[in-house]
C-alpha positions as CSV (number, residue, x, y, z in Angstrom):
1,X,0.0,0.0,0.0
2,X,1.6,3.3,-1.2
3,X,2.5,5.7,2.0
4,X,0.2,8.8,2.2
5,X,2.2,12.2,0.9
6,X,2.2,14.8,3.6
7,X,4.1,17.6,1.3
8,X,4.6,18.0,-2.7
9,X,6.3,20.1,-3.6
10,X,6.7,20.2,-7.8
11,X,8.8,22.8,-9.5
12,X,9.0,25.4,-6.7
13,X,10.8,28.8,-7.8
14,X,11.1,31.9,-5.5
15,X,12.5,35.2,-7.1
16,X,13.1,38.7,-5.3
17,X,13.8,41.5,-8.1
18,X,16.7,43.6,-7.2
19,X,16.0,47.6,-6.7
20,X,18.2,50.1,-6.3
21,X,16.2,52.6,-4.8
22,X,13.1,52.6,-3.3
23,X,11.2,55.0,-5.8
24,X,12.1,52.2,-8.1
25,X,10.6,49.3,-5.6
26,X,7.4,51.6,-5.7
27,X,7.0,51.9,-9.4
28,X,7.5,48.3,-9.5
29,X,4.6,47.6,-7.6
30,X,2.5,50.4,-9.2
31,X,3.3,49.5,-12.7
32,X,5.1,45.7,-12.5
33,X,9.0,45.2,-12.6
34,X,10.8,45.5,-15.9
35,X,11.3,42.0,-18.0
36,X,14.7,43.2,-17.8
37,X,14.8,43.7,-13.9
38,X,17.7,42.4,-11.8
39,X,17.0,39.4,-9.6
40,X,17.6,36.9,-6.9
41,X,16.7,33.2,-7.3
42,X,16.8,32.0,-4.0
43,X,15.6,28.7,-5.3
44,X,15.6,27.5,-8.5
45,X,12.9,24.5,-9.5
46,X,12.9,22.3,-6.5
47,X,10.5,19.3,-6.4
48,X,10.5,16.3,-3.7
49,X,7.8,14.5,-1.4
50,X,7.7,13.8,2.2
51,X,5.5,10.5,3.4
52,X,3.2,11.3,6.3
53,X,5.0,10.3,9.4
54,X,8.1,11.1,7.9
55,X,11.2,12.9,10.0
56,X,12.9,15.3,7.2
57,X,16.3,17.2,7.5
58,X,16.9,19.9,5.6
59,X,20.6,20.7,5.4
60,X,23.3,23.4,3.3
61,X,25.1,26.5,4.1
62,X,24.3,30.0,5.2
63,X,22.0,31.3,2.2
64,X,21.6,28.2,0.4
65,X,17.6,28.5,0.9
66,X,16.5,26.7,3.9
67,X,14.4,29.0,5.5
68,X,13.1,30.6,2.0
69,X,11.9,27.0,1.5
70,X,10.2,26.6,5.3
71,X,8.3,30.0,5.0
72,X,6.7,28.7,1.3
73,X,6.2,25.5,2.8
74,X,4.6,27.0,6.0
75,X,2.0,29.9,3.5
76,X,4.2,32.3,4.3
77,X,5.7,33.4,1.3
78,X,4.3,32.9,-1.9
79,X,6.1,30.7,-4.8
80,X,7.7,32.9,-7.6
81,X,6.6,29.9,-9.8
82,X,5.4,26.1,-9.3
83,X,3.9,24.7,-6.3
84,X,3.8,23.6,-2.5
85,X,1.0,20.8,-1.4
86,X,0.6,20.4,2.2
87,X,-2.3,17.9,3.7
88,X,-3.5,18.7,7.1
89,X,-2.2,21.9,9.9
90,X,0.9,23.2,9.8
91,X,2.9,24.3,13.0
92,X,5.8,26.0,12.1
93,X,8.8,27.7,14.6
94,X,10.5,29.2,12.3
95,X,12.1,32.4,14.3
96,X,12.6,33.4,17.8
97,X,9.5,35.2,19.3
98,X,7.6,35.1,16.0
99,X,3.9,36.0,16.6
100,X,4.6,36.9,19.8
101,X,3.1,40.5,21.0
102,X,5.8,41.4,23.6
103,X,2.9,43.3,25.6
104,X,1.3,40.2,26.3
105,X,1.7,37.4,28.9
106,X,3.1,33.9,28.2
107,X,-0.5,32.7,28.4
108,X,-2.4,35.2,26.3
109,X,0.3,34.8,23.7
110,X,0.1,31.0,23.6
111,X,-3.9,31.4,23.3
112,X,-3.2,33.7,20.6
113,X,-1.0,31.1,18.9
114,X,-3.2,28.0,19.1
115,X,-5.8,30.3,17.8
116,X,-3.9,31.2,15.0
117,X,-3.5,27.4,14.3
118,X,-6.8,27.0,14.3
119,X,-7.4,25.5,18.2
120,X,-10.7,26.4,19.5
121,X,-10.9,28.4,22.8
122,X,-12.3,25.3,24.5
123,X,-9.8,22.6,22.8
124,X,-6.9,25.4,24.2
125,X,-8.2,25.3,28.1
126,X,-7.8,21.6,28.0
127,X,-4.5,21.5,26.2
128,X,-3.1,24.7,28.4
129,X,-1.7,22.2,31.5
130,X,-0.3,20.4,28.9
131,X,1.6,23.6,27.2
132,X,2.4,25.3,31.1
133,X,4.0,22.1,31.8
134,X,6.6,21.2,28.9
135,X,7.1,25.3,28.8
136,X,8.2,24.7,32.3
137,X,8.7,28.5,33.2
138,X,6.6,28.8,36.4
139,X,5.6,32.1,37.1
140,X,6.7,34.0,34.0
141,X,3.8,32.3,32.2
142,X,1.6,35.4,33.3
143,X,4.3,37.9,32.6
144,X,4.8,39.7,29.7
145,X,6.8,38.0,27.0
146,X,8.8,41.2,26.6
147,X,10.8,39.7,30.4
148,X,11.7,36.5,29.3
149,X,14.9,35.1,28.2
150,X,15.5,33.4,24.6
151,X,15.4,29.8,26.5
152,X,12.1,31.2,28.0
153,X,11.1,32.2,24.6
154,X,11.9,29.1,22.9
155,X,10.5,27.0,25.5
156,X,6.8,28.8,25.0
157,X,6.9,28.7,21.4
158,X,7.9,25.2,21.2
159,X,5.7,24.0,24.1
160,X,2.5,25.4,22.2
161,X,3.4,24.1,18.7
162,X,4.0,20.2,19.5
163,X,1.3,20.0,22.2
164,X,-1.5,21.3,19.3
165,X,-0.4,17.8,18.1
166,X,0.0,19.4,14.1
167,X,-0.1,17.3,11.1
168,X,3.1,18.9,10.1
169,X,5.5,20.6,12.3
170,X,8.5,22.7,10.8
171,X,11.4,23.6,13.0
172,X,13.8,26.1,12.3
173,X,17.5,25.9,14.2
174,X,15.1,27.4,17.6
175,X,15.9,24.3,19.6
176,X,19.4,25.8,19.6
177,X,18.9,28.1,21.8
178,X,17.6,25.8,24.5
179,X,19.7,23.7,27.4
180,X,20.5,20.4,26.8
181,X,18.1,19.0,29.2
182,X,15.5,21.1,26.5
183,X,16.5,19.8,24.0
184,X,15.8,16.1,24.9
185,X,12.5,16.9,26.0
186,X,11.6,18.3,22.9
187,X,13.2,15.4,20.4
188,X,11.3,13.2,23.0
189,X,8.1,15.3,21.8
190,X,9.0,15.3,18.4
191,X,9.4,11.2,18.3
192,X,5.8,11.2,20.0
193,X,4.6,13.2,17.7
194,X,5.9,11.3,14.4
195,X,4.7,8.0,15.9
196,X,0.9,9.8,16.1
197,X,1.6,10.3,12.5
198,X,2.8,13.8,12.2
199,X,5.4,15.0,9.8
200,X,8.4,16.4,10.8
201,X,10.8,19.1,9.1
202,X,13.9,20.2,10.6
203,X,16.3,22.9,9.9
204,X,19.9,22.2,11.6
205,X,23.2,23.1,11.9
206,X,24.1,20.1,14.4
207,X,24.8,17.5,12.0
208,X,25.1,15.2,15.1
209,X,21.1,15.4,15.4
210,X,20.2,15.0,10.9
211,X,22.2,11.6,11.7
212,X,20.6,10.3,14.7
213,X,16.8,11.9,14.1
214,X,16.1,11.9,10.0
215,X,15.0,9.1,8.1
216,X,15.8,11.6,4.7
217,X,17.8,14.9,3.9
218,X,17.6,17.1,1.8
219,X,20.8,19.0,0.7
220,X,20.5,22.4,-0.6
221,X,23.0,24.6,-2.2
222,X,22.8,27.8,-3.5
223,X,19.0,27.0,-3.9
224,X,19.5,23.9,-5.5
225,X,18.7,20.7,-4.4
226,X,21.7,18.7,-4.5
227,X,20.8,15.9,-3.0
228,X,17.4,14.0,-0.8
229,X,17.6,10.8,0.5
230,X,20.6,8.6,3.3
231,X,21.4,11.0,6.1
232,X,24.9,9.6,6.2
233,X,25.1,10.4,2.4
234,X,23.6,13.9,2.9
235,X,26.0,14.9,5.4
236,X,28.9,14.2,4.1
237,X,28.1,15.8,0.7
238,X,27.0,18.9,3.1
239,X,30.8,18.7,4.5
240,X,32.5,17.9,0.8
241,X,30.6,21.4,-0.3
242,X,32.6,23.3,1.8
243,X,35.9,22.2,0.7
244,X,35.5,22.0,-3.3
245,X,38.0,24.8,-3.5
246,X,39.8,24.3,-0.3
247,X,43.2,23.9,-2.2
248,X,43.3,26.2,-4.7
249,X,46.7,27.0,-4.9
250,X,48.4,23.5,-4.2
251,X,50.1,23.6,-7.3
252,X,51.9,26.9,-6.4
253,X,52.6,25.8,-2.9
254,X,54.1,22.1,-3.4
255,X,55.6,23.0,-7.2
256,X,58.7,24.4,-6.0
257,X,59.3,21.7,-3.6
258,X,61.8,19.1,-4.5
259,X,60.9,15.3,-5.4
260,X,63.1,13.9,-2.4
261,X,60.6,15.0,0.4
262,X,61.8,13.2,3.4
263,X,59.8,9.9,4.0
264,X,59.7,8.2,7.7
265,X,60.0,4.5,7.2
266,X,56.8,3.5,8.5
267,X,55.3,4.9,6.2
268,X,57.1,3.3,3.3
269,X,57.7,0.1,5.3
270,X,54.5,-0.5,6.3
271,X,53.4,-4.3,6.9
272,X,51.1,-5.1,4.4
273,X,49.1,-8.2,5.1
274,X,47.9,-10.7,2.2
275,X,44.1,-10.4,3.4
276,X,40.3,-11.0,1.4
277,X,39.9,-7.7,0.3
278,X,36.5,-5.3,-0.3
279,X,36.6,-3.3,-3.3
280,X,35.9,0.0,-2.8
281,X,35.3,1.2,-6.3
282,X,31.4,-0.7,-6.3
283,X,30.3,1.5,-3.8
284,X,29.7,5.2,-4.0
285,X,32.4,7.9,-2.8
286,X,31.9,11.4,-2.5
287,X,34.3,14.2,-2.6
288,X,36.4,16.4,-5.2
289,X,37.6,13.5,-7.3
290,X,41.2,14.0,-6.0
291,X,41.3,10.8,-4.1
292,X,39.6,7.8,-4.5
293,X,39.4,5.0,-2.4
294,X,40.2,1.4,-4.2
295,X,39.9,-1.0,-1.6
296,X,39.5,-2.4,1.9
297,X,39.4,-5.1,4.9
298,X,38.0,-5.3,7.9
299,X,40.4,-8.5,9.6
300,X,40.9,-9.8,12.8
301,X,43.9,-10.5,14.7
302,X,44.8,-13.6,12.7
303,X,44.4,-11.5,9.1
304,X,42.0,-13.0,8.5
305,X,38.6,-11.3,7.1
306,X,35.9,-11.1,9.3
307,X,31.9,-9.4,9.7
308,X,31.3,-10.9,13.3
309,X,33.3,-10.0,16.5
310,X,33.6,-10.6,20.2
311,X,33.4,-7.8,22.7
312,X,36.9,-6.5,23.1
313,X,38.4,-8.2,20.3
314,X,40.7,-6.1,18.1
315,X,38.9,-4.6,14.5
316,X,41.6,-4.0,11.6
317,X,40.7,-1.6,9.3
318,X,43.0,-1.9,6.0
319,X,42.5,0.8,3.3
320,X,44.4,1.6,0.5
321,X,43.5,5.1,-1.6
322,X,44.5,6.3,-4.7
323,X,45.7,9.9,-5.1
324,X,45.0,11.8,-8.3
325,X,46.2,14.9,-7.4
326,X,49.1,16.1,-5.9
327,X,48.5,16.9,-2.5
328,X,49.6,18.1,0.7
329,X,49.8,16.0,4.0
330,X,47.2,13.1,3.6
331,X,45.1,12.2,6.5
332,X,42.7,9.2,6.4
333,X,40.0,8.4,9.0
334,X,37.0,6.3,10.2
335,X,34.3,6.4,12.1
336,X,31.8,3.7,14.0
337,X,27.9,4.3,14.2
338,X,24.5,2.4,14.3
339,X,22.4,1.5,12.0
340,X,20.5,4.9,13.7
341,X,23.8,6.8,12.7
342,X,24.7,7.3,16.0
343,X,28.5,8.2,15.9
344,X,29.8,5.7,18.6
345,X,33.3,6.2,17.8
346,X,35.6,8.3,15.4
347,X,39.4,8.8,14.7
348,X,41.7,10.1,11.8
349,X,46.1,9.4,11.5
350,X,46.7,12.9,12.4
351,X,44.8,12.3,15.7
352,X,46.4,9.1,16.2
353,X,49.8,11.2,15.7
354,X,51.0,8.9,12.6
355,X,53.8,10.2,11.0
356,X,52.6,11.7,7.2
357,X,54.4,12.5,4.4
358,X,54.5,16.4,3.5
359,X,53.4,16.1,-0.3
360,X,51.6,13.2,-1.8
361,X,51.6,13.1,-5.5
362,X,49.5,12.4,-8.2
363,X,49.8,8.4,-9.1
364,X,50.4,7.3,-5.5
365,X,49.1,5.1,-3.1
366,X,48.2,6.1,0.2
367,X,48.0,2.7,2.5
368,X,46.4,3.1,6.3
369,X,45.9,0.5,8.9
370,X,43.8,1.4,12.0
371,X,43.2,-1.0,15.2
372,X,40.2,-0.8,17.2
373,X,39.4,-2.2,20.3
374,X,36.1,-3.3,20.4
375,X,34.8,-2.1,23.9
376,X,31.2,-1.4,22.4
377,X,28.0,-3.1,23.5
378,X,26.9,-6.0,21.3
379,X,24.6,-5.2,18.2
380,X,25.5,-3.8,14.3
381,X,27.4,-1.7,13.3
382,X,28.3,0.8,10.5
383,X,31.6,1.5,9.0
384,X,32.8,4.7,7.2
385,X,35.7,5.9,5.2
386,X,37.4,9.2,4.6
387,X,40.3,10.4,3.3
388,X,41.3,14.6,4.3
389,X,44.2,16.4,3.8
390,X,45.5,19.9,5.6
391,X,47.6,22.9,4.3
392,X,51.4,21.5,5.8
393,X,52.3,24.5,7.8
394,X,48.5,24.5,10.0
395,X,49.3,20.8,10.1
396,X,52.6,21.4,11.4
397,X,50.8,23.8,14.1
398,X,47.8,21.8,15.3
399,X,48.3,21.4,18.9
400,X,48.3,25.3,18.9
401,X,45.3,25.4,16.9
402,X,41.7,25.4,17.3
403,X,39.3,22.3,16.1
404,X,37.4,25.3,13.9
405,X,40.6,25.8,12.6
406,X,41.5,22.3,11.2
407,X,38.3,21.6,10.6
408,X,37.7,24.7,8.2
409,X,40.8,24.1,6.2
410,X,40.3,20.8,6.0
411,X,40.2,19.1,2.5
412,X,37.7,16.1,2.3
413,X,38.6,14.5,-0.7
414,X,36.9,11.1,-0.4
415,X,34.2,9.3,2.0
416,X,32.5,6.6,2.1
417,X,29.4,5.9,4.1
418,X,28.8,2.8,4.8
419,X,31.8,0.6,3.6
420,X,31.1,-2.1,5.1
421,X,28.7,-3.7,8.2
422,X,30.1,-5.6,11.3
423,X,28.4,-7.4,14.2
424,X,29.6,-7.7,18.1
425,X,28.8,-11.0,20.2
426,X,29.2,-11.2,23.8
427,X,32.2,-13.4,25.0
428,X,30.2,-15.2,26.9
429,X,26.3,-16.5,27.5
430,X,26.2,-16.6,31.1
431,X,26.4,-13.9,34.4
432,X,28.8,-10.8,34.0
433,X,30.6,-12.4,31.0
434,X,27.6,-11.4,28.7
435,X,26.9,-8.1,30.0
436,X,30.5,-6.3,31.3
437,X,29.1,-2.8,31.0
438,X,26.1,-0.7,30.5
439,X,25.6,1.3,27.6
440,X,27.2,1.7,24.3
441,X,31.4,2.1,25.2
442,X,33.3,0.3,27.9
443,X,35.7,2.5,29.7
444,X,38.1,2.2,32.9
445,X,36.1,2.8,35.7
446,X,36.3,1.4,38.7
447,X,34.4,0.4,42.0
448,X,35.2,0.0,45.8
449,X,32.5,-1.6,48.4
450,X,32.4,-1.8,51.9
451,X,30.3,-2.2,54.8
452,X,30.2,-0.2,57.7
């Protein structure tokens, strides 16, 4: 049976002409704009669907269109051209305070809301405990809105929107503002609310939340829609945006250098074991087309190739890439996660403080080992690939610089979501053997008892 479409949106083009005065805006709208008047296209001919019950990310850069695309979604705005079908009542927080009258109290502003959604003032008085007890604010709730703090604000907006129980509800990076405790509440509320059926749409920057949250993303750029589907895949095409032209000048910066670049010997020397290996070229890889990976293992301690694991046993990762480009010191990386893309554990050479060539050129083979000690609870889990590289001389620098730093020169040139799939077993069946820890990660902790 075909899943029930919550939102259609076909085509969907929004324009805003360009004026260089306002005596020109106003002759516009007297008269109509010129054909030949300057414009913006904030987003050009986007069409998807989202299934009822659905929990969409929307994802891209600062002006790539996001919240353009929430406000025609929402009635806001109106579509320069094509259309925007949405079945059933829309809640939408979409800006801090928004349809707030600062003059009025907490309450009278959340009446005021629910009665904009359409909430009659008899459905409101039985859903107010409800609202006053998620907000969680006390007191303030018959203050005027004008006193309270953005967390306050957030709190009131977002307590009023999910507890309406909407057909579709839009959020817009507001549960940012909120404390973590907040925040858990309200993705508690928002999993409640998509098992009742109600369509989610959420606006982030914390790609920590698209992965763990979102069945589908959708991955604008410049008002394009790049991509819409995995969340894994989203995400990292999201990151490879920001680096297409992180490297401009590498040719200028590694041409002068001479061919005899000093090499350590474990990276030449490395011990290269005769394994069963994955090839990495049948599954897709994003990045710049610098690097590509051609194949991989996932071994035991023996060598030999393996999908299945015991608690604490030790996970080899063999990779080998191929570099197309010349390019400056090469960093490769992995990273552990659910089948709910829950990021369990993560780690690239340079944190691991391998030795790396300066310059890698184009024709040569990058080869990377990592061991991991399986201290993770028992279940399935996900394994992805990447391959980065840093300008030399921040590289050189990093334990004097910042993570926003790195991270924002950082070159990803290839990743792979997904590579490959791998299962934990307990050690044992019986008592403490099958269940060491609590949780997801084993760590040292300890414990002392006594009786007194």
């Amino acid at each position: 049976m075909p899943s029930e479409i919550a939102i259609d949106v076909r085509a969907l083009c929004k324009r805003y002409n360009i004026f260089k005065s306002p005596g020109q805006r106003i002759r516009a709208l007297l008269f109509g704009a010129r054909q030949d008047q300057p414009y913006f296209e904030a987003l050009k001919s986007l069409s998807f669907q989202v299934e009822r019950g659905a929990f969409l990310g929307i994802i891209g850069q600062n002006g790539s269109g996001k919240s353009t695309l929430l406000q025609l979604i929402s009635g806001i705005l109106a579509p320069t051209s094509g259309s925007v079908e949405v079945k059933g009542r829309i809640a939408a927080l979409l800006e801090l305070g928004a349809g707030f009258n600062p003059e009025f109290t907490g309450r009278e502003n959340a009446r005021l809301n629910a009665q904009i959604l359409g909430v009659s003032g008899r459905d409101f008085d039985r859903l107010l405990p409800e609202i006053e007890a998620f907000a969680d604010i006390g007191e303030f709730i018959d203050r005027p809105v004008k006193s309270y703090s953005s967390g306050m604000f957030v709190r009131l907006a977002f307590a009023v929107q999910a507890c309406i129980d909407p057909d579709v509800l839009i959020v817009d990076e507001a549960l940012a503002v909120g404390d973590i405790f907040f925040r858990l509440k309200c993705y508690e509320r928002l999993e409640r609310l998509r098992a009742k059926g109600c369509t989610v749409i959420l606006v982030t920057h914390s790609m920590d939340d698209v992965m763990h949250y979102c069945d589908r993303v959708l991955l604008l750029h410049r008002g394009e829609a790049v991509y819409f589907g995995n969340a894994a895949e989203a995400v990292n095409r999201y990151y490879a945006l920001g680096h297409v032209s992180v490297q401009p000048t590498i040719e200028e910066r590694i041409g002068g250098l001479a061919d005899t670049t000093v090499r350590n010997p474990d990276i030449d020397d490395f011990d290269w074991p005769d394994v069963s290996w994955l090839d990495a070229l049948e599954r897709q890889q994003t990045g710049d087309g610098r690097v590509r990976c051609l194949r991989f293992a996932l071994v035991g301690p023996d060598n030999g190739a393996r999908q299945v694991y015991q608690q604490f046993d030790k996970l080899r990762v063999l990779v080998e890439f191929e570099v197309l480009a010349n390019l400056e010191t090469p960093v490769a990386g992995f990273v552990i996660r659910t089948d709910r893309g829950v990021v369990i554990h993560g780690r690239n050479s340079g944190q691991c403080e391998t030795v790396v060539p300066g310059i890698v050129r184009a024709g040569e083979k990058v080869r990377v080992m990592f061991e991991v000690p399986l201290a993770f609870g028992t279940g399935e889990y996900l394994l992805d690939l990447g391959f980065a590289t840093w300008p030399s001389a921040l590289f050189q620098q990093r334990d004097k610089t910042s993570m926003a730093e790195l991270e924002s020169a950082a070159g990803r040139h290839c990743v792979i979501s997904g590579a490959a799939s791998f299962s934990i077993v307990p050690r044992g069946h019986l008592g403490f053997d099958a269940q060491p820890f609590y949780g997801v990660a084993s760590v040292d902790s300890t414990a002392k008892l006594s009786v007194v």
